[in-house]
C-alpha distance (Angstrom), angle and dihedral (degrees) to the residues before:
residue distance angle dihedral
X1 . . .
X2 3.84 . .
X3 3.50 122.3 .
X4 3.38 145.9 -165.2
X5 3.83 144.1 -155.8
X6 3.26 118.1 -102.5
X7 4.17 132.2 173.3
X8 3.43 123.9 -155.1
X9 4.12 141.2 172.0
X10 3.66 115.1 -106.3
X11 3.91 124.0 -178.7
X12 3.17 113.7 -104.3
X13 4.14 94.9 -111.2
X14 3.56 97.1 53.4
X15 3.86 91.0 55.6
X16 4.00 90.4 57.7
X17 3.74 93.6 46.2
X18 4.40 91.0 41.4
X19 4.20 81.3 45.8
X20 3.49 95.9 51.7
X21 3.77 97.1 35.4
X22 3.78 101.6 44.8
X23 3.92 131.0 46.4
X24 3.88 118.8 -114.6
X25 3.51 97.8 -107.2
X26 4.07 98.5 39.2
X27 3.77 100.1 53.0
X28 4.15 97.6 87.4
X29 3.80 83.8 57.8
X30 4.45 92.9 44.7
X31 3.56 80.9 45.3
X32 3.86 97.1 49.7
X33 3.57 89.3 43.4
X34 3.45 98.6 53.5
X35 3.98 90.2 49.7
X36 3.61 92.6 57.5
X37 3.70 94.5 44.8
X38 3.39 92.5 55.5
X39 3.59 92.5 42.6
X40 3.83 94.0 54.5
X41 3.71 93.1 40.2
X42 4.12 84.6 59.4
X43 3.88 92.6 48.2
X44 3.77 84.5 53.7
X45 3.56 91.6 47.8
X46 4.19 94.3 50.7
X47 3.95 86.8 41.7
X48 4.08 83.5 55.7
X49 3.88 91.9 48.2
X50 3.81 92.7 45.8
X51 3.61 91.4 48.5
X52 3.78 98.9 52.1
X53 3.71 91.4 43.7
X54 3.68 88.0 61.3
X55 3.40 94.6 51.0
X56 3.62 106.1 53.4
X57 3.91 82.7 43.9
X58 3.77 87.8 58.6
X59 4.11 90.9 42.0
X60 3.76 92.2 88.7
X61 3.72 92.6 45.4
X62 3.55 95.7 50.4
X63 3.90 93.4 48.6
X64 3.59 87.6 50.7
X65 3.71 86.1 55.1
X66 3.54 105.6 51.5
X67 3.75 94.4 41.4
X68 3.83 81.7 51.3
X69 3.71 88.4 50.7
X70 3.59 91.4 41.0
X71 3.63 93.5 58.7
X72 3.52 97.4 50.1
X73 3.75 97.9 48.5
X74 3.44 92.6 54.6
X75 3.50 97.7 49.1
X76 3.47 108.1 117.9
X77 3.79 93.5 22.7
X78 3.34 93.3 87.2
């Protein structure tokens, strides 16, 4: 994979505890792996959203059906 440089700002906290956490020569990859785990972690989260707003878009629908359904497998029944 290609990569790139890249400089950020950090507070000043998170540096000690990366610093004291994370070898010299292994934080670019913590880092990167932290960025994409947080990145997929807020696709899942969207995905989530998108998925429960089209369920209680199809609620209505699906009541409809059933009573629908309901009605016409009684029929006769009663």
């Amino acid at each position: 994979m290609k990569t790139v440089r890249f400089n950020f700002t950090i507070a000043e906290d998170l540096l000690v505890m990366l610093k004291a956490s994370v070898g010299d020569r292994k934080r670019s990859n913590f880092i990167s792996a932290a960025v994409r785990e947080k990145l997929l972690q807020l696709e899942q989260e969207k995905l989530n959203q998108t998925l429960i707003m089209g369920y209680r878009a199809r609620r209505n629908e699906d009541a409809k059906l059933s009573k629908d359904w309901e009605d016409s497998t009684l029929e006769g029944w009663l």
